[in-house]
ZADO-1210 file (C-alpha; in nm, 4 decimals, padded with zeros to 6 digits):
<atoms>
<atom x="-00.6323" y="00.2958" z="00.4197" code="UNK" pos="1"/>
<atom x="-00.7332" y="00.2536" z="00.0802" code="UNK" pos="2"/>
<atom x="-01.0532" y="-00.0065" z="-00.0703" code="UNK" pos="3"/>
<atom x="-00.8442" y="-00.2515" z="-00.3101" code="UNK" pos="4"/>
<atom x="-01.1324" y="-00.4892" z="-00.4164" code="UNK" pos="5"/>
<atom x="-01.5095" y="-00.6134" z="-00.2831" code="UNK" pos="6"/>
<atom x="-01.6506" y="-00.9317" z="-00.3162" code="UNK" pos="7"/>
<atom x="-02.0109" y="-01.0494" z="-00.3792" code="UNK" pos="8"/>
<atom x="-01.8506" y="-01.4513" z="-00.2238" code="UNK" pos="9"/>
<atom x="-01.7302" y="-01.4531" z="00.1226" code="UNK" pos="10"/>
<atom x="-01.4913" y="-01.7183" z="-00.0119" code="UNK" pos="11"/>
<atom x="-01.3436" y="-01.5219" z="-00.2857" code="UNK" pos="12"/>
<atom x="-01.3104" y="-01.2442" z="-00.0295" code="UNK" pos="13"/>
<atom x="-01.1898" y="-01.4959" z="00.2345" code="UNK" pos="14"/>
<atom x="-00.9104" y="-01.6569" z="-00.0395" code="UNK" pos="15"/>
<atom x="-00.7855" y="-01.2489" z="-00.1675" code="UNK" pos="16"/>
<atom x="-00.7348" y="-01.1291" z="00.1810" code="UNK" pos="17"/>
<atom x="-00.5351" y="-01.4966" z="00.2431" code="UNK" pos="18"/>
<atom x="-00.3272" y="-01.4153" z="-00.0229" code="UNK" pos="19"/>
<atom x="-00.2529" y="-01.0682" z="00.0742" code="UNK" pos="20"/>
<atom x="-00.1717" y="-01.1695" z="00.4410" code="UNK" pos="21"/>
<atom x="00.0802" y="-01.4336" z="00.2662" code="UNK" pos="22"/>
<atom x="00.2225" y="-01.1712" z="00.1104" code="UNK" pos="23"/>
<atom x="00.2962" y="-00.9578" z="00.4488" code="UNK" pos="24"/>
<atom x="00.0312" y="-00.6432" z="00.3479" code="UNK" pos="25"/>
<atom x="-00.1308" y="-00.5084" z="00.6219" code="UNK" pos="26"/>
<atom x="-00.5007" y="-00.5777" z="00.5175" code="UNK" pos="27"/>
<atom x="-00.8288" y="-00.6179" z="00.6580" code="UNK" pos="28"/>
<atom x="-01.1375" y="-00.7154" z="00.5556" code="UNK" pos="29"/>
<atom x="-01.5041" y="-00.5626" z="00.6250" code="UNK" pos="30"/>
<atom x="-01.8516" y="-00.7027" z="00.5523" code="UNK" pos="31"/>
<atom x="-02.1432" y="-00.4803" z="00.4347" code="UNK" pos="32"/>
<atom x="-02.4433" y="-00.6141" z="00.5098" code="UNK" pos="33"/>
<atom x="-02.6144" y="-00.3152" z="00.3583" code="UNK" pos="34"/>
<atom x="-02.4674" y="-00.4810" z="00.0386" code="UNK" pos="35"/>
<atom x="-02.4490" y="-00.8189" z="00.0811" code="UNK" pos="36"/>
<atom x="-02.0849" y="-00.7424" z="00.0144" code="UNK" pos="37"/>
<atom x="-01.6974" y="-00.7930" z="00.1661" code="UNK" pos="38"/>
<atom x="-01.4652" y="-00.5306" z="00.1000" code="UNK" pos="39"/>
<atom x="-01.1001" y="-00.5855" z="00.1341" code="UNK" pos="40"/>
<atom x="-00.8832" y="-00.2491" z="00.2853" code="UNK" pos="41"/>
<atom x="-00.5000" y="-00.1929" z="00.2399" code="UNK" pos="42"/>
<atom x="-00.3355" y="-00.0141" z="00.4831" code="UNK" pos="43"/>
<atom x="00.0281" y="00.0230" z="00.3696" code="UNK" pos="44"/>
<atom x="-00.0015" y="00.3276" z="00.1027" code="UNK" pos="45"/>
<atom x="00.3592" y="00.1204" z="-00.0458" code="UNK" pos="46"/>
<atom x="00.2216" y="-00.1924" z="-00.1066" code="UNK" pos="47"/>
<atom x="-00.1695" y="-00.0399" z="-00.2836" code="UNK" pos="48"/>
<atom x="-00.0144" y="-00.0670" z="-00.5978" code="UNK" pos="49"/>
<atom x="00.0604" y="-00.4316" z="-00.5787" code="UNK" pos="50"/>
<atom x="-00.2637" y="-00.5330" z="-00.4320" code="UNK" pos="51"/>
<atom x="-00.4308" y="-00.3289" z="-00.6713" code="UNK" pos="52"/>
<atom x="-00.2595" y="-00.5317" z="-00.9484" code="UNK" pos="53"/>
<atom x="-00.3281" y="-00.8644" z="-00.7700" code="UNK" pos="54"/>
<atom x="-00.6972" y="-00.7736" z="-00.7310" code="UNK" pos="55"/>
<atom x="-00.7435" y="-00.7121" z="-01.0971" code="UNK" pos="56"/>
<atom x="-00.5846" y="-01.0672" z="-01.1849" code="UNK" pos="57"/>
<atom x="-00.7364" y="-01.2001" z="-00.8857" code="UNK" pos="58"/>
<atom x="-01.1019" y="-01.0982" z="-01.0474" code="UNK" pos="59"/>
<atom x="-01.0158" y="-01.2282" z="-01.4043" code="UNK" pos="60"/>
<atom x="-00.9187" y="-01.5987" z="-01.2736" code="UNK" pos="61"/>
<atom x="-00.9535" y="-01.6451" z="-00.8822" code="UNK" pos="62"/>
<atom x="-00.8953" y="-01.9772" z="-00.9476" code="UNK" pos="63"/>
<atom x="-00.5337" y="-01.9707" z="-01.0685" code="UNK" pos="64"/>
<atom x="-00.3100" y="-02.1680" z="-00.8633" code="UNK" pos="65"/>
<atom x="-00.0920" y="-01.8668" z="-00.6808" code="UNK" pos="66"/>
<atom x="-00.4526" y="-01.7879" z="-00.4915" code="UNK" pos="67"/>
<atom x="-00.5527" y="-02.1219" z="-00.4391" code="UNK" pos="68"/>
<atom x="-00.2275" y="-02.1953" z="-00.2458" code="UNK" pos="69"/>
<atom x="-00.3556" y="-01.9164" z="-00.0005" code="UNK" pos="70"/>
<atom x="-00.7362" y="-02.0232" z="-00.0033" code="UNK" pos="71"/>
<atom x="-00.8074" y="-02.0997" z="00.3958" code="UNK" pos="72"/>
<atom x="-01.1254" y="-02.2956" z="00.2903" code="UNK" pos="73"/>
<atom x="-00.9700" y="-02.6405" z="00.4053" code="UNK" pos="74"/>
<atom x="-00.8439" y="-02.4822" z="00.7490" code="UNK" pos="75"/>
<atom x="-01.1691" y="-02.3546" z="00.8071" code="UNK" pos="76"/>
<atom x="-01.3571" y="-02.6805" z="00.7219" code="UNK" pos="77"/>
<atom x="-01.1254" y="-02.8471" z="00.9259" code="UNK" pos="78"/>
<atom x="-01.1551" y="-02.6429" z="01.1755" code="UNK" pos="79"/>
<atom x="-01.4794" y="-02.4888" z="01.2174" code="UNK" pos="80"/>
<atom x="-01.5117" y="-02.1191" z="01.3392" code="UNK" pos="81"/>
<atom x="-01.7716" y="-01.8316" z="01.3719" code="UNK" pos="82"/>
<atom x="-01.8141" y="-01.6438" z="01.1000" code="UNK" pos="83"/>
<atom x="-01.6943" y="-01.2818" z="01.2913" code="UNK" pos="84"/>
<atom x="-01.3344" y="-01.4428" z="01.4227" code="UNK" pos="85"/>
<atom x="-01.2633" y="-01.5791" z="01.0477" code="UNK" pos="86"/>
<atom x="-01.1671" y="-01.1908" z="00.9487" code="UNK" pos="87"/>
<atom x="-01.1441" y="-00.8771" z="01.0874" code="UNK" pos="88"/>
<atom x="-01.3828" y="-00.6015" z="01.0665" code="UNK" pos="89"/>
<atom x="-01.3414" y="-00.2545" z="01.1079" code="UNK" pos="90"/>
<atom x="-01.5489" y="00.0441" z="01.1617" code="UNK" pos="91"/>
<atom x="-01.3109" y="00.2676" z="00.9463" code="UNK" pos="92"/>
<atom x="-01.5202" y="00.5798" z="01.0432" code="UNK" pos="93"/>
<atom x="-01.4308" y="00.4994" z="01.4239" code="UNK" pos="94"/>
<atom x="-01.0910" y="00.4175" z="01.2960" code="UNK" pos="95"/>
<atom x="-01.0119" y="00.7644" z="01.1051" code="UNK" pos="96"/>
<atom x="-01.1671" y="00.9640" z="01.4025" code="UNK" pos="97"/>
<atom x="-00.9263" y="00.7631" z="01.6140" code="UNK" pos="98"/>
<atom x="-00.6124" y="00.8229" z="01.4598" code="UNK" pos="99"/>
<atom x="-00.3154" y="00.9701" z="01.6373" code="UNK" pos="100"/>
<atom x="-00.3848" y="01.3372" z="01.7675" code="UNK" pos="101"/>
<atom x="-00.0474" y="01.4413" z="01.8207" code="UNK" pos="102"/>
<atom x="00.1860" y="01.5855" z="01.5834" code="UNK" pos="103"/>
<atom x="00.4465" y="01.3096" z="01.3759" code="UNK" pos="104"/>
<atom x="00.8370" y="01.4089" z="01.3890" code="UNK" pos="105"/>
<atom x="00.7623" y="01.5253" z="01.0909" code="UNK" pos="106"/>
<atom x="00.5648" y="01.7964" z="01.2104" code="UNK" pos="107"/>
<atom x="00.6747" y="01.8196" z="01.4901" code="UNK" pos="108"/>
<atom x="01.0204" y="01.9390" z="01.4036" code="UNK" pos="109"/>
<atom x="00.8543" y="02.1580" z="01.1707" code="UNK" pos="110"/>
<atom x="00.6998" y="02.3371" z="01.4446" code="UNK" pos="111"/>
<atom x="01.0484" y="02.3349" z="01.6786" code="UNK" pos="112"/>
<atom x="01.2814" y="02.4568" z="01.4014" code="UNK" pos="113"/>
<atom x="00.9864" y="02.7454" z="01.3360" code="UNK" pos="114"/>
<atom x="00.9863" y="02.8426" z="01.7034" code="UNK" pos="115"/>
<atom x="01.3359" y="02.7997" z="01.7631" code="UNK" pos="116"/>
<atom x="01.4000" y="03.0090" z="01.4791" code="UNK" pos="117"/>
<atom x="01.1864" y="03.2850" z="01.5856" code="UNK" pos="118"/>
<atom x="01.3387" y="03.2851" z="01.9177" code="UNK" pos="119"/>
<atom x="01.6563" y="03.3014" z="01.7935" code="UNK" pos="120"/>
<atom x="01.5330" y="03.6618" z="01.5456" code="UNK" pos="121"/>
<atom x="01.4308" y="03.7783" z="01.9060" code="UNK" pos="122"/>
<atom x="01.0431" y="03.7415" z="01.7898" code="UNK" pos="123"/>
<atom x="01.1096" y="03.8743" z="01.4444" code="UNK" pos="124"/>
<atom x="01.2805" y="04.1518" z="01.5644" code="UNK" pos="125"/>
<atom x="01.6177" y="04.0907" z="01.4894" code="UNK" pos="126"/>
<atom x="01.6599" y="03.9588" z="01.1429" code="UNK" pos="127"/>
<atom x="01.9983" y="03.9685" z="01.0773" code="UNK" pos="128"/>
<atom x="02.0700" y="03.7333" z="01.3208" code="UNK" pos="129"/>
<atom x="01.8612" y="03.4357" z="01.0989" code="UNK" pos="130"/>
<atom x="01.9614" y="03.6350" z="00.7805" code="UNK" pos="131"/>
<atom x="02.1149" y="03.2989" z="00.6000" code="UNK" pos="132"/>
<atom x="01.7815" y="03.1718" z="00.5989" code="UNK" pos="133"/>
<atom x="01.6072" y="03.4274" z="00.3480" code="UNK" pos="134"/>
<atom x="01.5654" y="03.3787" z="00.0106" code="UNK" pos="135"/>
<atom x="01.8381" y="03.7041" z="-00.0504" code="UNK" pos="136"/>
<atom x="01.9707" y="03.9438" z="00.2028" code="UNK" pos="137"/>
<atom x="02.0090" y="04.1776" z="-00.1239" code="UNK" pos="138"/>
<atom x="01.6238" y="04.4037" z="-00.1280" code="UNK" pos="139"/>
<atom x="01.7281" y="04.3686" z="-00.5611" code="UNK" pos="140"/>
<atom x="01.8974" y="04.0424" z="-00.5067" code="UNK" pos="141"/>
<atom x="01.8116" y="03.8208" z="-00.8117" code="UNK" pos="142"/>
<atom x="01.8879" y="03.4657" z="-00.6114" code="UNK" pos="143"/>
<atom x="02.2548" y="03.5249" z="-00.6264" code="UNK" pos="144"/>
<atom x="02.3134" y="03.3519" z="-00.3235" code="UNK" pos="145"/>
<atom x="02.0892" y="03.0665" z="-00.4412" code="UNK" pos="146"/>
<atom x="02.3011" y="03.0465" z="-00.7958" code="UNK" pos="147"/>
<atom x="02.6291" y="03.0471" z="-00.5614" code="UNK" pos="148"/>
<atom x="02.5347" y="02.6907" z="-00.3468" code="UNK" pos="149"/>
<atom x="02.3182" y="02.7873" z="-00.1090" code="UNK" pos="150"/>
<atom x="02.0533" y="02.6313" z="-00.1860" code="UNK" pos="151"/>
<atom x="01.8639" y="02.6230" z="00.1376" code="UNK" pos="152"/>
<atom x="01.7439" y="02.9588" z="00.1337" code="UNK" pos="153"/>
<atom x="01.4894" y="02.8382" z="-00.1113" code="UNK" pos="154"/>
<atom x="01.3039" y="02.6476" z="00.1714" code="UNK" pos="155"/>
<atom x="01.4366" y="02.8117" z="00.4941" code="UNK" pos="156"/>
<atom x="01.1671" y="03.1411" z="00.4480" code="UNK" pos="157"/>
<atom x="00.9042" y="02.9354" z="00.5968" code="UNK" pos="158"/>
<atom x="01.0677" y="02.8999" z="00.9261" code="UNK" pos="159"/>
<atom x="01.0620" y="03.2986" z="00.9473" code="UNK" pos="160"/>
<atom x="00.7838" y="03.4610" z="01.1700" code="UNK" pos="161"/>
<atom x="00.7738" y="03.8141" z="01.2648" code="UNK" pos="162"/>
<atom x="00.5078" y="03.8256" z="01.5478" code="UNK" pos="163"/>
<atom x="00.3157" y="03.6367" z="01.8559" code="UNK" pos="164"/>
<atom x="-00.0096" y="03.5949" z="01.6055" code="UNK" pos="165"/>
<atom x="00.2081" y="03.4506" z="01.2934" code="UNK" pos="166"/>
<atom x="00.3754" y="03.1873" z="01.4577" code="UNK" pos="167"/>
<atom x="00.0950" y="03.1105" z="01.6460" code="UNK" pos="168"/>
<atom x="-00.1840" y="03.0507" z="01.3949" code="UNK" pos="169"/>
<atom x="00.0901" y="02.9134" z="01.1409" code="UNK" pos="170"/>
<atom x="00.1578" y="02.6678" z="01.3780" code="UNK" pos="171"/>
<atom x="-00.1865" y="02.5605" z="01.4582" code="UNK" pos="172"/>
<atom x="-00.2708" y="02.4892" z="01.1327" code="UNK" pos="173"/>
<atom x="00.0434" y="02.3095" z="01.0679" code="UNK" pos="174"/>
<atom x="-00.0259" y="02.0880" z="01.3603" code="UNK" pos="175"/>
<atom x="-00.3652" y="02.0721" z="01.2358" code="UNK" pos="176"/>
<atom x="-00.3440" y="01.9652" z="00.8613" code="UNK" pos="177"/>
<atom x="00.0045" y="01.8106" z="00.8365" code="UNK" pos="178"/>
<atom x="-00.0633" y="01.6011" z="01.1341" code="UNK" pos="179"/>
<atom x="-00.3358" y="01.4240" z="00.8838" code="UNK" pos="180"/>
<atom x="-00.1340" y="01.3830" z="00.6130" code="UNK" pos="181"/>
<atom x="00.1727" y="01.2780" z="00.7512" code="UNK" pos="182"/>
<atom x="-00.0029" y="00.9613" z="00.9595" code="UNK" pos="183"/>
<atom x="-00.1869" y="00.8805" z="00.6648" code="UNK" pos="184"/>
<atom x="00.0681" y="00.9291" z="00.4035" code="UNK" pos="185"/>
<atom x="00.3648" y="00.8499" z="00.5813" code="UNK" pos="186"/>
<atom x="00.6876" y="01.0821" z="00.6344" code="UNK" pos="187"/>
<atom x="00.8692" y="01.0327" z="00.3153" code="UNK" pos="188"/>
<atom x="00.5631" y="01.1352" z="00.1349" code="UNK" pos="189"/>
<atom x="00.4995" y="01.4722" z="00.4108" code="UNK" pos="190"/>
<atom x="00.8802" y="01.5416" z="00.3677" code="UNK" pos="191"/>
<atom x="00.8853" y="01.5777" z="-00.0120" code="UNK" pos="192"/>
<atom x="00.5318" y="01.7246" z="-00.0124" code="UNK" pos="193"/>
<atom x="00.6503" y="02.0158" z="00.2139" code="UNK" pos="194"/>
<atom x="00.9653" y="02.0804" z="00.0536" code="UNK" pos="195"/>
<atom x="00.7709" y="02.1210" z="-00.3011" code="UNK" pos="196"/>
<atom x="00.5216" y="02.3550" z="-00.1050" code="UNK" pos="197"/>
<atom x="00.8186" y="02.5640" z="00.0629" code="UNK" pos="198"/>
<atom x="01.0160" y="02.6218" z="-00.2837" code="UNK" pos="199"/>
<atom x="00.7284" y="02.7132" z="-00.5109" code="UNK" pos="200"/>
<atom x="00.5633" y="02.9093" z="-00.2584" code="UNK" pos="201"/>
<atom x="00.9041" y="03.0941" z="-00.1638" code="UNK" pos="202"/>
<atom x="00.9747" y="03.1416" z="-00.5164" code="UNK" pos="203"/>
<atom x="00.5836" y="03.2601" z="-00.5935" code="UNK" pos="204"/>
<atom x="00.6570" y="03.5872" z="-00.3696" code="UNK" pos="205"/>
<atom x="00.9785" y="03.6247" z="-00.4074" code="UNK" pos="206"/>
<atom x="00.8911" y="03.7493" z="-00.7897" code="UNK" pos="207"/>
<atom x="00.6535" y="03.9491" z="-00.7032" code="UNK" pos="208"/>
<atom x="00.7624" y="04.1617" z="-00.4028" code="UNK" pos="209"/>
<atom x="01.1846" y="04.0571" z="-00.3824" code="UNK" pos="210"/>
<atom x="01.3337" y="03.8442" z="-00.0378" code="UNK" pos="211"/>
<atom x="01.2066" y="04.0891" z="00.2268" code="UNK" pos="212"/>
<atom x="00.9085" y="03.8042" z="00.3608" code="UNK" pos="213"/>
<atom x="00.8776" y="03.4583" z="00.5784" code="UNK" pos="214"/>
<atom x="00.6327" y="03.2289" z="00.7619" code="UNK" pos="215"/>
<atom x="00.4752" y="02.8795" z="00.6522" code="UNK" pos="216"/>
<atom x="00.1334" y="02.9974" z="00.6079" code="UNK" pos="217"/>
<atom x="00.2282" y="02.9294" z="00.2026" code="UNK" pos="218"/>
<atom x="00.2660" y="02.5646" z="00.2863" code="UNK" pos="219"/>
<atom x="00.0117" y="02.5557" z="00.5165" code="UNK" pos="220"/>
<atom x="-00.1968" y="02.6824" z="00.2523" code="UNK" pos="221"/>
<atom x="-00.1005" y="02.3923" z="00.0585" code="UNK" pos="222"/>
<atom x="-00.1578" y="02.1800" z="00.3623" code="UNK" pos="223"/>
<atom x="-00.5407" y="02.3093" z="00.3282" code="UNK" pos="224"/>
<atom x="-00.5973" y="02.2415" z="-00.0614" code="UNK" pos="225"/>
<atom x="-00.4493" y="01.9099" z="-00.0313" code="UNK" pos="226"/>
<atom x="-00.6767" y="01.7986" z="00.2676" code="UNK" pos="227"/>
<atom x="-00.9866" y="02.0127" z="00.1685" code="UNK" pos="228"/>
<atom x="-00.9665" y="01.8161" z="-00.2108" code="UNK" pos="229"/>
<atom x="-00.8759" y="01.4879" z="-00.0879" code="UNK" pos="230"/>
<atom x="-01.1727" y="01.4840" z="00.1613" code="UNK" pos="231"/>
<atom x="-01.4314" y="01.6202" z="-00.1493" code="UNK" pos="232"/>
<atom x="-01.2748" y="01.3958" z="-00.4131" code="UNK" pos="233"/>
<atom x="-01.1583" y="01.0794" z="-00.2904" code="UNK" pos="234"/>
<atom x="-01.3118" y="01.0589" z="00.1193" code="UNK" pos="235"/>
<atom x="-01.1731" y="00.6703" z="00.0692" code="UNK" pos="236"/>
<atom x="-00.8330" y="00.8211" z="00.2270" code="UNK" pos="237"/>
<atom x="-00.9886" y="00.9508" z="00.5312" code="UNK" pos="238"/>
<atom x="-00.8781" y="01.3024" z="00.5038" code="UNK" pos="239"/>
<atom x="-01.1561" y="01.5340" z="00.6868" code="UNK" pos="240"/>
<atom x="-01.1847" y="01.8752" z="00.6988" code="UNK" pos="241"/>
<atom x="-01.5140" y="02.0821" z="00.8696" code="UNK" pos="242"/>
<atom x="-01.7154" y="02.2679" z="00.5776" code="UNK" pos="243"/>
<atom x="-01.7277" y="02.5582" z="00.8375" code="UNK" pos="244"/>
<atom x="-01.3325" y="02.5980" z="00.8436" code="UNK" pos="245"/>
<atom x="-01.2718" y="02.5087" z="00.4950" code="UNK" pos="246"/>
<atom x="-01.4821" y="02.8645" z="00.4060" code="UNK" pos="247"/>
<atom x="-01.2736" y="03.0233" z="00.7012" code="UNK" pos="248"/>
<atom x="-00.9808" y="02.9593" z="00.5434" code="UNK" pos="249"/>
<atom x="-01.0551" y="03.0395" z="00.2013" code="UNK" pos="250"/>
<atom x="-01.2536" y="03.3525" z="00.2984" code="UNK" pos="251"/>
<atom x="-00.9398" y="03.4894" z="00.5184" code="UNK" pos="252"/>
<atom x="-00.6984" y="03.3974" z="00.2049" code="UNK" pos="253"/>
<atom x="-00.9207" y="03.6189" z="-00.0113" code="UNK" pos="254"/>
<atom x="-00.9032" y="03.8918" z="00.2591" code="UNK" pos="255"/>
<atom x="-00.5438" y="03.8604" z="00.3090" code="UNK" pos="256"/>
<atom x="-00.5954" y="04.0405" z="-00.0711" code="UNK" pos="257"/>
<atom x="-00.7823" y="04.3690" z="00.0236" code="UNK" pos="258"/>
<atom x="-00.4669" y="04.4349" z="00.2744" code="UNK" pos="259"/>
<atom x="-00.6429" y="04.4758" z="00.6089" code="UNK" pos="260"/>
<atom x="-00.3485" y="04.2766" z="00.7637" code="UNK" pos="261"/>
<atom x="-00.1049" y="04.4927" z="00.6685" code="UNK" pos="262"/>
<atom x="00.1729" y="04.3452" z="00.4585" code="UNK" pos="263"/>
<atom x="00.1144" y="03.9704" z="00.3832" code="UNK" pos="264"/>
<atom x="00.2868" y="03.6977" z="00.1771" code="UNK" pos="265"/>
<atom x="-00.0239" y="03.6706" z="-00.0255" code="UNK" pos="266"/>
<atom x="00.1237" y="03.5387" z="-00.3257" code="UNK" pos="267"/>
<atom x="00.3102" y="03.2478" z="-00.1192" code="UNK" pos="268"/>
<atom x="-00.0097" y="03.1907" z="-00.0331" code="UNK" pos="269"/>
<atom x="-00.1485" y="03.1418" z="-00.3469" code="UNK" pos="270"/>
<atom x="00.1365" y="02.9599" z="-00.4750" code="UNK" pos="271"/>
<atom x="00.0823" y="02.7006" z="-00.1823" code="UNK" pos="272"/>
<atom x="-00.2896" y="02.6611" z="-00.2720" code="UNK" pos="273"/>
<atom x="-00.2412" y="02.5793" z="-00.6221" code="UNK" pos="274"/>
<atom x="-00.0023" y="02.3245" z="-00.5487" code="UNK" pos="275"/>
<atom x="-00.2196" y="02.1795" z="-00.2508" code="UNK" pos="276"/>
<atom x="-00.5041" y="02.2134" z="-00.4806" code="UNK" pos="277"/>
<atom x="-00.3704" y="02.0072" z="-00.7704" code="UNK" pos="278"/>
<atom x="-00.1873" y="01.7830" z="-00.5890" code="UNK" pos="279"/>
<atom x="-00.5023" y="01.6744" z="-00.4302" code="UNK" pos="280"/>
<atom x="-00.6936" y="01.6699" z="-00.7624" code="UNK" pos="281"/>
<atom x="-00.4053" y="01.4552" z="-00.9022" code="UNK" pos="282"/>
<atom x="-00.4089" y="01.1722" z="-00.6151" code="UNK" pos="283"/>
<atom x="-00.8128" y="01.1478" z="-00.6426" code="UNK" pos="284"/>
<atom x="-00.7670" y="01.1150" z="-00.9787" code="UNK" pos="285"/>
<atom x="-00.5470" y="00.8629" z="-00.9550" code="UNK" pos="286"/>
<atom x="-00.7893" y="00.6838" z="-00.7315" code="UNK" pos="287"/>
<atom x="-01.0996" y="00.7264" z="-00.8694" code="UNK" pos="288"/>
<atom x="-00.9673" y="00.6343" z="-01.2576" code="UNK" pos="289"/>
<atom x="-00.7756" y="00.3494" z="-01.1196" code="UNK" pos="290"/>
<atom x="-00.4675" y="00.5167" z="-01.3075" code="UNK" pos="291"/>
<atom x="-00.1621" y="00.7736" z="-01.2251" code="UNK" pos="292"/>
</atoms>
């Protein structure tokens, strides 16, 4: 749900939000009374561009014929109605904090293929039988499988647990964070966003300590800085994330360092972050300076 335009008229407001219902956009439009203001919302992430575009000419000459043709001012004379039924208002607060709790397909085959998968290794125990899906199954292996077609092993890793606590917690958070982005982003966008998040956080450890490592806590990293940026830098999306957890989770990625865990991917971790992180930074900026 993204803020496209606000209005200091009711009638400009009214003849905008006309045109972008004409125009098949799933739209709505709020009134602040706090600001004496209506605010027209976009809730098709595909189609912000355009009514972005449409707002800007729309502000320069709301007169010109193509919004005129969609001005509901006559209907509405000619058929008086209250005020509240002649658009729709939303508490988008209400709305956000409403939003589908359970996981998307998305995420939710995420989380089958992950436990399948770890099933299958016998709970991490046996990994030869999921050996296709590391990055090498040569300890000095410099990608040769990846240079020879198989490509997949540069994503597979993250389906790879190796204990109870791993796949749990991994899970949780996936369920968690990629549950939010993929309602409000849509699954094309969760798709690509994951697979970017699997390679460079595959490849990020795999340089440092070889093939021998798995889980998806380096995308759910990424996951994290995506969310925990987006709901700092640009709350218009809706993204939230509890101040409380947010230093949770950066305080256990810094202590994943020190090695009290034992042996962890921490540099998939890291590599997930920084892609989160500026990936989030990017889209606010986006938002915020009107450009891409």
């Amino acid at each position: 749900m993204r803020k496209v335009g606000q209005f200091e008229q009711e009638k400009l407001a009214l003849r905008f939000w006309e045109y972008l219902k004409n125009h098949e956009i799933d739209s709505s439009l709020e009134e602040d009374d706090g600001l004496n203001a209506w605010t027209v919302w976009v809730a098709d992430e595909d189609k912000i561009d355009f009514a972005i575009e449409k707002q800007s000419q729309f502000s320069k000459n709301p007169e010109d014929p193509i919004f005129l043709s969609s001005s509901p001012t006559q209907s509405t004379q000619q058929n008086p109605i209250s005020k509240k039924s002649r658009f729709k208002e939303l508490n988008f607060r209400d709305r956000w904090k409403t939003m589908r709790h359970g996981p998307g397909p998305v995420t939710l085959s995420l989380i089958i293929t992950s436990v399948g998968v770890f099933l299958l290794s016998a709970f991490g125990k046996n990994t030869q039988a999921v050996g296709k899906l590391f990055m090498s199954e040569t300890m000095g292996g410099q990608l040769s499988e990846v240079l020879s077609g198989e490509i997949w092993r540069l994503i597979t890793p993250i389906f790879l647990h190796f204990g109870f606590w791993h796949i749990l917690m991994n899970m949780f958070w996936l369920h968690d964070l990629g549950n939010q982005i993929e309602a409000k982003k849509g699954c094309k966008f969760f798709v690509t966003f994951v697979a970017i998040l699997a390679i460079f956080s595959n490849f990020s450890q795999f340089i440092i300590s070889g093939p021998n490592f798995g889980g998806m806590s380096g995308v759910v990293f990424g996951l994290f800085g995506y969310v925990w940026i987006k709901s700092k830098l640009d709350p218009g999306d809706g993204f939230q994330l509890d101040p409380t957890i947010a230093m949770f989770i950066f305080g256990f990625f810094l202590v994943c360092f020190t090695g009290i865990f034992g042996s962890v991917a921490n540099w998939a971790h890291a590599g997930g972050l920084v892609v989160g992180l500026g990936w989030g930074y990017g889209s606010a900026y986006r938002w915020n300076r009107g450009k891409m």
